[in-house]
N, C-alpha and C positions, 0 to 999 in steps of 0.2 A: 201344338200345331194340329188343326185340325183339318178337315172338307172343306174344299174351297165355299161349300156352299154358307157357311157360317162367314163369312169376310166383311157382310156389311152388316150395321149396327142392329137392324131390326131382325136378323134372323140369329146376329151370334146373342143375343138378347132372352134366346130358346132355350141354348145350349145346356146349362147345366139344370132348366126343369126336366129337360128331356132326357140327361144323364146325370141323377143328384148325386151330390157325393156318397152320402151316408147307405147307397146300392151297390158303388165301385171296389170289387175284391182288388181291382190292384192297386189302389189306393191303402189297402190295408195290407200289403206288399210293399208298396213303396214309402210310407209315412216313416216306417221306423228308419226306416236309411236315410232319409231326408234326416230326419231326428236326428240322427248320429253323426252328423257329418256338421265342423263349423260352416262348412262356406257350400252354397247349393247354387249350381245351376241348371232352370227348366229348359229343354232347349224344345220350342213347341209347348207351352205353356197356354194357349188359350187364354180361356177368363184367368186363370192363374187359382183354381180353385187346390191345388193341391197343397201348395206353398202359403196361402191363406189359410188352409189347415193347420200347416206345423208350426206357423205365428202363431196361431191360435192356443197353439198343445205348448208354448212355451218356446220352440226356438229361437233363441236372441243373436246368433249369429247372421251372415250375409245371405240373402237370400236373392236369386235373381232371376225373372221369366224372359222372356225372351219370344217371339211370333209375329211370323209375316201379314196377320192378318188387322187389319185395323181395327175392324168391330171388334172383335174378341179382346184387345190390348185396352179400349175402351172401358169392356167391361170390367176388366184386370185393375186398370189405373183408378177405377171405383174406390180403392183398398188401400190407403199407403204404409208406410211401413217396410213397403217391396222394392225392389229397382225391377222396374217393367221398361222393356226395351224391344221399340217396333225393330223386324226383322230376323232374317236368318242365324246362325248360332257366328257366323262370320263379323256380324256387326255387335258382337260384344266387345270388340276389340282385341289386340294379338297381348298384352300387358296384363287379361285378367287371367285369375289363377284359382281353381276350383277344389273342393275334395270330392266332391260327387256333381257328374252329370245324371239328370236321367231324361227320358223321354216317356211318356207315359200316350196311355191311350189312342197307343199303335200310332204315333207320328212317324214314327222309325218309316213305316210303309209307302210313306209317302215322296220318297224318295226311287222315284221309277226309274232313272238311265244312271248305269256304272258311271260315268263321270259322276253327277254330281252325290252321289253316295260315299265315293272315295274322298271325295272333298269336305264330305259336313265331315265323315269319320276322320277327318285327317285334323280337322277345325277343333274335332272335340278330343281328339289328342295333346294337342295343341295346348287347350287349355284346363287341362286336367294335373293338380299339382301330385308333387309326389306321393304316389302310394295313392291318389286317388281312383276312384271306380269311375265305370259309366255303368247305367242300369238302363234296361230296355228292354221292351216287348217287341213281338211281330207274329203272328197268328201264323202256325204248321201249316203250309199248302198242303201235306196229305189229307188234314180235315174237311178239307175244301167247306170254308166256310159261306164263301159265298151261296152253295145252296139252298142255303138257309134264308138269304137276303130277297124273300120274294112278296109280293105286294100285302099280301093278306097278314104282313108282319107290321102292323105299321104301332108309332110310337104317338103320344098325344101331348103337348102340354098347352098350358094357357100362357095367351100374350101376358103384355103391360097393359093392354086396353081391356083385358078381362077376358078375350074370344080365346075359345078352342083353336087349339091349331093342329091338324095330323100333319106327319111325315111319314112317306112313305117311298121306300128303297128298293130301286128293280136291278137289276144287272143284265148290262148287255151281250147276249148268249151269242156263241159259245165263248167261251173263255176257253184261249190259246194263249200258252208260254208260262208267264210266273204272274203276266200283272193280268187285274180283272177292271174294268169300264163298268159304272152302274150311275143312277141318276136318283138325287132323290127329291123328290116333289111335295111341297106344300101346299097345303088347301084348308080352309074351314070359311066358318059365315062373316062376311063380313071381307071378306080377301075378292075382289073383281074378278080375279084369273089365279090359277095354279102357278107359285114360285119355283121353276125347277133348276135346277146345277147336277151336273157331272162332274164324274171325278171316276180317277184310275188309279189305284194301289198296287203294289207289289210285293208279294207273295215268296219270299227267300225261303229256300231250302236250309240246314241246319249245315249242313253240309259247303254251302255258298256262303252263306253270312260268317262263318268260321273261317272259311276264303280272305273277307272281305275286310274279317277284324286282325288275320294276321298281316295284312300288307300294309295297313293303317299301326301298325306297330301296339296294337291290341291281343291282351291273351284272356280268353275267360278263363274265369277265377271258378263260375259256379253257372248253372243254366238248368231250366224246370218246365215242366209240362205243364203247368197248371198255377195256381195264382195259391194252394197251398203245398208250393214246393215238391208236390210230386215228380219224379222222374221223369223227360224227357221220352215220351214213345211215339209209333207211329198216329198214334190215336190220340196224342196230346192235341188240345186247342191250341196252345201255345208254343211261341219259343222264348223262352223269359229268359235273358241274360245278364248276367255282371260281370262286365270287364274290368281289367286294367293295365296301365302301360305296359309295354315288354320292360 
């Protein structure tokens, strides 16, 4: 599950030039648990590059993505071999039965208002068999990363039609509460006008998301600052978690 701004087929078409696999540390965090586990579900799955990985490295068990976004399922259903299913983690149905969820590349954030948070967590409860984990990221508000998020950062790749294309990510200042507003805008030659979308994430505390995992009948098992299992501190990037049921 990515930015809305990836939903139709020409922009989620970017997606993984502009974030390849073979750069993503949590990818190499998350591949061996995928690996170990018979039965996988991606919830926020994107192109589905992550579960195309563990096909790849051998996994022959069940594998499943799962995203609300059309372009991105698109690209995903490019692959078979996968069960790719347009939609939220609700529309796998209440009969399927998993050994690991995960969510990768901070989709977890994207879930801004306490209702529907409690509800994917309750969903992905739900269908977690036993002794299954969930695995998931969400980037430490202390780091305040959005500082970072400012134009002179911008990211390049080439279309399908061969054109340059930048992205570039601003945030709507100031940021108040937990969730941050920012917009990111496409441009290069060959484009009439700048592509822009918004989008708002949210920013949990370690302290909240541990709230949020015990009332969803979730206990973490293990949780890391960093993408090579370093300790949780104030100055962690991340908040890397693996639940599982109470």
């Amino acid at each position: 599950m990515v930015d809305r701004l990836f939903a139709d087929a020409g922009l989620a078409a970017l997606y993984d030039p502009m974030n390849p696999s073979d750069q993503r540390a949590d990818y190499g965090f998350y591949l061996p648990l995928v690996m170990a586990a018979p039965s996988v579900l991606d919830v926020g799955c994107g192109t589905g590059s992550l579960l195309r990985l563990a096909r790849q490295a051998g996994h022959d068990g069940q594998l499943c993505g799962v995203d609300p976004a059309v372009g991105m399922l698109e690209q995903a259903r490019a692959h078979t071999g996968i069960e790719w299913i347009l939609g939220d983690v609700g529309s796998v149905g209440p009969d399927r039965m998993f050994d690991l969820v995960v969510m990768a590349g901070h989709a977890f954030q994207v879930y801004v208002r306490d209702d529907e948070l409690r509800t994917a967590l309750a969903t992905i409860r739900s269908v977690l068999a036993d002794g299954g984990r969930f695995a998931f990221e969400t980037r430490n508000p202390l780091a305040r990363a959005w500082e970072d998020w400012t134009p002179d950062r911008s990211v390049e790749a080439v279309d399908d039609d061969g054109r340059l294309v930048r992205m570039v990510r601003e945030v709507e200042m100031p940021v108040t509460g937990d969730t941050a507003s920012f917009s990111h805008t496409f441009t290069g030659p060959g484009r009439t006008r700048p592509r822009i979308s918004r989008s708002t994430l949210r920013f949990l505390g370690a302290d909240a998301l541990s709230s949020f995992l015990s009332d969803a009948g979730l206990v973490i098992e293990e949780q890391y600052g960093d993408w090579d299992r370093s300790p949780l501190t104030g100055a962690s990037p991340e908040i890397i978690t693996i639940a599982r049921s109470a």
